[in-house]
C-alpha positions in Angstrom: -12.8 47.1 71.1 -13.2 50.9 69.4 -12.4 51.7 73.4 -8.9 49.9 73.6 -7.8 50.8 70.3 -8.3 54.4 71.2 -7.0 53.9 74.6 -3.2 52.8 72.6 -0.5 55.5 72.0 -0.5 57.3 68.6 2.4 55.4 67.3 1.0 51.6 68.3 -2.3 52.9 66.8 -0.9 53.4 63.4 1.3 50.5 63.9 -2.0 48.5 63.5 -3.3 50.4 61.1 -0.8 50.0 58.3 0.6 46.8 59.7 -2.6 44.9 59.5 -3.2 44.8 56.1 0.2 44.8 54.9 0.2 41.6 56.8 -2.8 40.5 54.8 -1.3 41.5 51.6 1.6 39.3 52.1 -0.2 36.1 53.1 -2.7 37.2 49.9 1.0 37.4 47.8 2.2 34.2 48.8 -0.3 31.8 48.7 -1.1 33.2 44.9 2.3 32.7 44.5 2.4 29.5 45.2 -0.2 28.6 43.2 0.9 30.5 39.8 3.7 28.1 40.7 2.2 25.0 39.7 0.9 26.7 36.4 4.9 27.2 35.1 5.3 29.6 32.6 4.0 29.7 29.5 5.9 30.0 26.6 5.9 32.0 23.8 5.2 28.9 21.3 1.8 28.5 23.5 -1.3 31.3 22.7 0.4 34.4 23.4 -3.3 36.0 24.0 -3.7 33.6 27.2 -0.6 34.9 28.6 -0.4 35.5 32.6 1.4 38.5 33.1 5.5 38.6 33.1 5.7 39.4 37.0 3.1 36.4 37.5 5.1 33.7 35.5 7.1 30.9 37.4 9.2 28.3 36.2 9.0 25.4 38.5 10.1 21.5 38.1 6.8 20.1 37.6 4.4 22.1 35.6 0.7 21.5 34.3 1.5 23.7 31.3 4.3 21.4 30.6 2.8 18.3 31.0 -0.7 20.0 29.1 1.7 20.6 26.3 3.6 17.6 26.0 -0.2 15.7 26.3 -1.0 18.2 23.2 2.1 17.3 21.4 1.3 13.5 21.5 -2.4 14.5 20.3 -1.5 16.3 17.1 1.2 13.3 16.1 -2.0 10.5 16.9 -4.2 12.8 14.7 -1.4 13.2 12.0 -1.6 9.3 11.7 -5.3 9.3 12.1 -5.4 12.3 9.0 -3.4 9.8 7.2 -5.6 6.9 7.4 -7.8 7.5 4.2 -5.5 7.7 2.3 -3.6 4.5 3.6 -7.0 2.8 3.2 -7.7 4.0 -0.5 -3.5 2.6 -1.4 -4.7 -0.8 0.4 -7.7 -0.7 -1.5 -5.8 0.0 -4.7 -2.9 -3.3 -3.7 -5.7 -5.4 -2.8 -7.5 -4.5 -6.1 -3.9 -5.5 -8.0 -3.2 -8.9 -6.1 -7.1 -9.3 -7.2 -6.3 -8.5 -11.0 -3.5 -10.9 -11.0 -5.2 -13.8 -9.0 -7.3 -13.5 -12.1 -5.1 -13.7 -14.6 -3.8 -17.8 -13.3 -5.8 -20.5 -13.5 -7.2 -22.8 -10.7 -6.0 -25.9 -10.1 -9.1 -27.0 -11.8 -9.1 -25.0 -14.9 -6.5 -27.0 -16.3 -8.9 -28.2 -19.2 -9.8 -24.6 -19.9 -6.5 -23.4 -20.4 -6.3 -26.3 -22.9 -9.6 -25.1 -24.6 -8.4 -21.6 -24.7 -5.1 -22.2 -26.6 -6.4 -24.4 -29.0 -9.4 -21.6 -29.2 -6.4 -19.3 -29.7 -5.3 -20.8 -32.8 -8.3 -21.3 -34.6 -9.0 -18.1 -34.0 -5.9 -16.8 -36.2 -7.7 -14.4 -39.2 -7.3 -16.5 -42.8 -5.9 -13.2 -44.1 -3.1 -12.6 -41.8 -1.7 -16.5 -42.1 -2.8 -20.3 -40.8 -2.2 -22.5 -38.0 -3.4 -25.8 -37.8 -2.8 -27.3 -33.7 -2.0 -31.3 -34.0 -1.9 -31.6 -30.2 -1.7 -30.0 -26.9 -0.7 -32.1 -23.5 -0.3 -30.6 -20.1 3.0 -31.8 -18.2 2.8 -30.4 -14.5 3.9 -33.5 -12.9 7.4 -31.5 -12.5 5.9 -28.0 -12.2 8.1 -25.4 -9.9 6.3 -24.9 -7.4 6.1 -21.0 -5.8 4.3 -21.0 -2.5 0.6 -21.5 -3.5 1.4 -21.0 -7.3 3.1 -23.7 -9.4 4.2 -24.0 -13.4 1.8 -26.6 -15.3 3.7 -26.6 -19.4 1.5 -27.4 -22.2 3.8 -28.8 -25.1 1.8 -27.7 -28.3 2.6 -29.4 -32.0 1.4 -27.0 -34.6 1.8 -26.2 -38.1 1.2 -23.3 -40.1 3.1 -20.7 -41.8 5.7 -17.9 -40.2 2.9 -15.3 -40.3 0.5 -17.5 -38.5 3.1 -18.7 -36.1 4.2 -15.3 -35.0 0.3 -14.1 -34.7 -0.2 -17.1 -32.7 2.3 -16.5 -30.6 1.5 -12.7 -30.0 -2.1 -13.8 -29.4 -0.7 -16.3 -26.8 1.3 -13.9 -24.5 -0.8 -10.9 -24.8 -3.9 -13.0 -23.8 -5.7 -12.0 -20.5 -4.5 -15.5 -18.8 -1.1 -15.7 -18.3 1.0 -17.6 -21.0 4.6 -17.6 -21.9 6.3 -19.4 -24.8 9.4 -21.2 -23.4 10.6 -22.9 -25.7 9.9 -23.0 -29.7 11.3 -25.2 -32.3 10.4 -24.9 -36.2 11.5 -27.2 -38.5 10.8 -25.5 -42.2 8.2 -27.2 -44.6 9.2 -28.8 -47.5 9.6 -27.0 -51.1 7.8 -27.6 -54.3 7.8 -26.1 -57.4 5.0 -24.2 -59.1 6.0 -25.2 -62.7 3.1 -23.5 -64.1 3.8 -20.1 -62.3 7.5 -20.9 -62.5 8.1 -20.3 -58.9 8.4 -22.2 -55.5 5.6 -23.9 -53.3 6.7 -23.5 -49.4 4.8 -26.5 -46.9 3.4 -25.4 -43.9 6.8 -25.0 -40.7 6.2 -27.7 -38.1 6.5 -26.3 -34.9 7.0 -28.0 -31.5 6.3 -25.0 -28.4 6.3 -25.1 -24.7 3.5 -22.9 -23.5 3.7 -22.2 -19.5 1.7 -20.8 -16.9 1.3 -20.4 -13.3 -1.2 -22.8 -11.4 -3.2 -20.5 -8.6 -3.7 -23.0 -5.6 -5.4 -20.4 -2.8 -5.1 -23.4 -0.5 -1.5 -24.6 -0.5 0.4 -24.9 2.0 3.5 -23.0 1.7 
């Protein structure tokens, strides 16, 4: 082969000689080229250390940088919910414990009896020094009671006597208790007047008072 290639004319000899590879350098060109081409470009926004080289770039329809960073974009907003989840848990946690808290604070169906127990508790309770109550009767009407999904209103219509201080304790001790109880309605009619004729002044007689004392019933059960 060394034979015919010295055998050619000067002129086809170094036509082969410089043609050749620059032949081989093309085809090397293009098929690199097309290749880079299915890279893309890569922007600015991506790591400018991993950069390919400006005369290397290609912006081409389809693009595995594009679709790598589009893929990467829908990562980071998934892990920005997933970031977010302890804290979502710890404000469920914190609801949950609420509903909990006020669950507590209505009786059961069956703790009708102890909500009776508790407000005649309630007012025997009242300190001597601060004023006296004396209950005459408590009866539970919830025959009517509004009913509120799987809560409902039970009234306990309380007959009482006692004077204003005691009433008013009575009543602050009833609304502020841990169960939930609301005066709806009260009614006093004023006790009767004597006369001290010793001390020269007036006698007042214990107020009568009729009140409506209502809660909320806590069914977990019902039906809504």
């Amino acid at each position: 082969m060394a034979t015919s290639f010295s055998a050619l004319p000067k002129k086809q000899q170094l036509s082969i000689v410089y043609g050749v590879p620059a032949a081989i350098a093309v085809l090397i060109i293009y098929l690199t080229w097309r290749d880079l081409g299915a890279l893309g470009k890569i922007d600015n926004d991506i790591d400018p250390t991993n950069r390919l080289p400006s005369l290397l770039q290609r912006n081409t329809p389809v693009s595995v940088w594009t679709d790598i960073r589009s893929t990467q974009a829908d990562i980071d907003d998934k892990q920005k919910i997933i970031d977010r989840g302890p804290a979502v848990k710890a404000k469920l946690q914190s609801i949950l414990a609420d509903i909990k808290a006020y669950e507590e604070r209505l009786p059961r169906e069956t703790e009708k009896a102890e909500m009776r127990e508790l407000i005649e508790k309630l007012a025997r309770d009242i300190p001597k020094d601060i004023g006296t109550v004396e209950l005459k009767s408590v009866r539970i009407v919830d025959d009517a009671g509004e009913r509120n999904g799987n809560m409902r209103t039970i009234t306990f219509q309380t007959e009482l006597t006692g004077d204003l201080d005691g009433i008013l304790k009575y009543i602050d001790q009833l609304e502020k208790n841990q169960r939930f109880m609301s005066v709806s309605t009260l009614s006093i009619r004023g006790g009767q007047v004597t006369a001290d004729l010793v001390a020269h002044k007036p006698i007042f007689g214990p107020h009568s008072v009729h009140m409506d004392i209502v809660t909320y019933v806590y069914n977990p059960g019902a039906k809504r």
